[in-house]
Kinemage of the C-alpha trace (Angstrom):
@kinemage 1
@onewidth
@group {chain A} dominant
@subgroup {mainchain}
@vectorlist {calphas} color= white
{ca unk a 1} P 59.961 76.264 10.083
{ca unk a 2} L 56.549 75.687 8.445
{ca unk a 3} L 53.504 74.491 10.146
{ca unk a 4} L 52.324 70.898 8.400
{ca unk a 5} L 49.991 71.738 6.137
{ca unk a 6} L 46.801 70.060 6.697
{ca unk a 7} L 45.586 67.579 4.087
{ca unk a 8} L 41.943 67.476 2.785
{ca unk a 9} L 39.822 64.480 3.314
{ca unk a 10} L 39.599 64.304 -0.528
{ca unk a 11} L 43.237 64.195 -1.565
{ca unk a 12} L 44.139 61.485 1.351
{ca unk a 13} L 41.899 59.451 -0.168
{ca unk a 14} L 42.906 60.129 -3.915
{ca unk a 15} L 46.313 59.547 -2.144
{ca unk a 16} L 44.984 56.176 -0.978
{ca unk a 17} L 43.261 55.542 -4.574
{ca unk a 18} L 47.018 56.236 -6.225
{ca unk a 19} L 48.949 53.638 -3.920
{ca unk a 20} L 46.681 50.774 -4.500
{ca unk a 21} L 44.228 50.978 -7.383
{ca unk a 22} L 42.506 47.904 -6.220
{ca unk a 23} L 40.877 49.760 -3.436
{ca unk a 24} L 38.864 51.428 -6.031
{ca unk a 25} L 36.820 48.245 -6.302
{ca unk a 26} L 35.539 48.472 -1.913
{ca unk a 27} L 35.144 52.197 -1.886
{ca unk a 28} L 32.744 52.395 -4.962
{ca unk a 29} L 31.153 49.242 -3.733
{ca unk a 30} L 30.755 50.879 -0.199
{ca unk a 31} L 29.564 53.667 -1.749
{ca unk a 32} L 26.944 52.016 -3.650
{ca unk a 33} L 25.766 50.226 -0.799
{ca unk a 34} L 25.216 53.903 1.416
{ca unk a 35} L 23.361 55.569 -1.999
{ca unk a 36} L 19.982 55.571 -0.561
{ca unk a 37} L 21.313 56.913 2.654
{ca unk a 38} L 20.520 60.652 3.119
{ca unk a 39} L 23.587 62.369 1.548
{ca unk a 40} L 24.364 58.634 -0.252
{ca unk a 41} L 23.940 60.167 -3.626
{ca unk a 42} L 26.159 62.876 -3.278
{ca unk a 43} L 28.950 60.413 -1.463
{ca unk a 44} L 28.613 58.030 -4.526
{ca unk a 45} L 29.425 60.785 -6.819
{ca unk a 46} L 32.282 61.864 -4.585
{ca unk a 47} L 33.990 58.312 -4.870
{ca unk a 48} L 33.541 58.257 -8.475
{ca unk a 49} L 35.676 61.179 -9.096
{ca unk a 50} L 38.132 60.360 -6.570
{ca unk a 51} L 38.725 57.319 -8.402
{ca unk a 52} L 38.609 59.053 -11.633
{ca unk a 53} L 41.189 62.235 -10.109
{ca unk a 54} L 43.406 59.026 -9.173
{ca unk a 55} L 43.317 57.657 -12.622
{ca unk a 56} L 43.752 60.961 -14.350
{ca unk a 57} L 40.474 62.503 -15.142
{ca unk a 58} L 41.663 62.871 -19.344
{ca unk a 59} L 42.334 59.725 -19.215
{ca unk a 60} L 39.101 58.844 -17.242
{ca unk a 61} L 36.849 60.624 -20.122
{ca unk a 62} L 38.604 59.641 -23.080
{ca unk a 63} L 37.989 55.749 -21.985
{ca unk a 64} L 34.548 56.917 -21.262
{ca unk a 65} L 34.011 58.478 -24.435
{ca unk a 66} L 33.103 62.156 -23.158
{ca unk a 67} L 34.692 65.238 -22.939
{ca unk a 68} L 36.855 66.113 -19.724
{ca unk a 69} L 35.033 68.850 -19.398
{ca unk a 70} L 31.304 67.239 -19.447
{ca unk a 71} L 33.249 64.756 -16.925
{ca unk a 72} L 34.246 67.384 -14.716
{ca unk a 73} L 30.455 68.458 -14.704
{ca unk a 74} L 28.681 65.635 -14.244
{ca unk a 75} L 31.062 64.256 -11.251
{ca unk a 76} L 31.278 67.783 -9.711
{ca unk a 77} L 29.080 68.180 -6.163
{ca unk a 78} L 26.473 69.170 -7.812
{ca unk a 79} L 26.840 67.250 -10.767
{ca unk a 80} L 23.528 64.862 -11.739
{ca unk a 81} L 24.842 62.900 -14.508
{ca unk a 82} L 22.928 60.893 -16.516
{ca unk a 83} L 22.692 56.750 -16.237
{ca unk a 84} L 24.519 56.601 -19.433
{ca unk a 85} L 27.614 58.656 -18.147
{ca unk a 86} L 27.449 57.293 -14.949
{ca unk a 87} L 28.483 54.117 -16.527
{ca unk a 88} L 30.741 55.512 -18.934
{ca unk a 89} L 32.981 56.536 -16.082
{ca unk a 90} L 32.601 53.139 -14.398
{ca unk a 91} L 33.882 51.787 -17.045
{ca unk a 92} L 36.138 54.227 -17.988
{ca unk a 93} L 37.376 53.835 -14.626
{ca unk a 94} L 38.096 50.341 -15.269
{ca unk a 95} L 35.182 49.193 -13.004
{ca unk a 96} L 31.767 47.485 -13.504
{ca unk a 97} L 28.499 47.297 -11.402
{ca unk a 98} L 27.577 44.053 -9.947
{ca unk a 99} L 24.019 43.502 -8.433
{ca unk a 100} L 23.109 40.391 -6.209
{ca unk a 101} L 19.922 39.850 -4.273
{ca unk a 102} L 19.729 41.058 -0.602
{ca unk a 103} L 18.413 38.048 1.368
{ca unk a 104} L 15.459 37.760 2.558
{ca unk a 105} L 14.286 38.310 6.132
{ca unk a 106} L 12.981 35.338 8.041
């Protein structure tokens, strides 16, 4: 008999990004809200190509308008993508930003 094999923190959640697409919308929001935490940055990026591995990264970059490969890059841990493919990919992902102001303390 085979032991289980154990499952990676990245594909459970590309597992979880499959079986309901809408979730995309609260983990890249979530994400957002943690990117000026230390290690934010890097956890943003993460979510962005789970979502994208989920969707099919071809898929992702032709609805972004880059190459896969360039996508692959620039979403990869040590990727540092530009603005202008950052939102490519949201919207490639089907996504878009949305800022509101943070109240004010009293």
């Amino acid at each position: 008999m085979n032991a289980p094999r154990d499952v990676s923190h990245d594909e459970t959640v590309i597992s979880m990004l499959k079986a309901d697409p809408d979730f995309a919308n609260e983990y890249l929001a979530a994400a957002l809200e943690e990117a000026e935490l230390p290690g934010g940055q890097a956890a943003l990026l993460a979510a962005l190509r789970h979502i994208a591995e989920a969707q099919g990264m071809t898929a992702v970059a032709a609805r972004a308008g880059i190459p896969r490969e360039s996508l692959y890059r620039a979403l990869s841990p040590t990727g540092n993508p530009t603005i202008k493919t950052f939102l490519a990919v949201v919207r490639g992902a089907g996504l878009h930003l949305e800022v509101c102001r943070e109240p004010v303390a009293a």
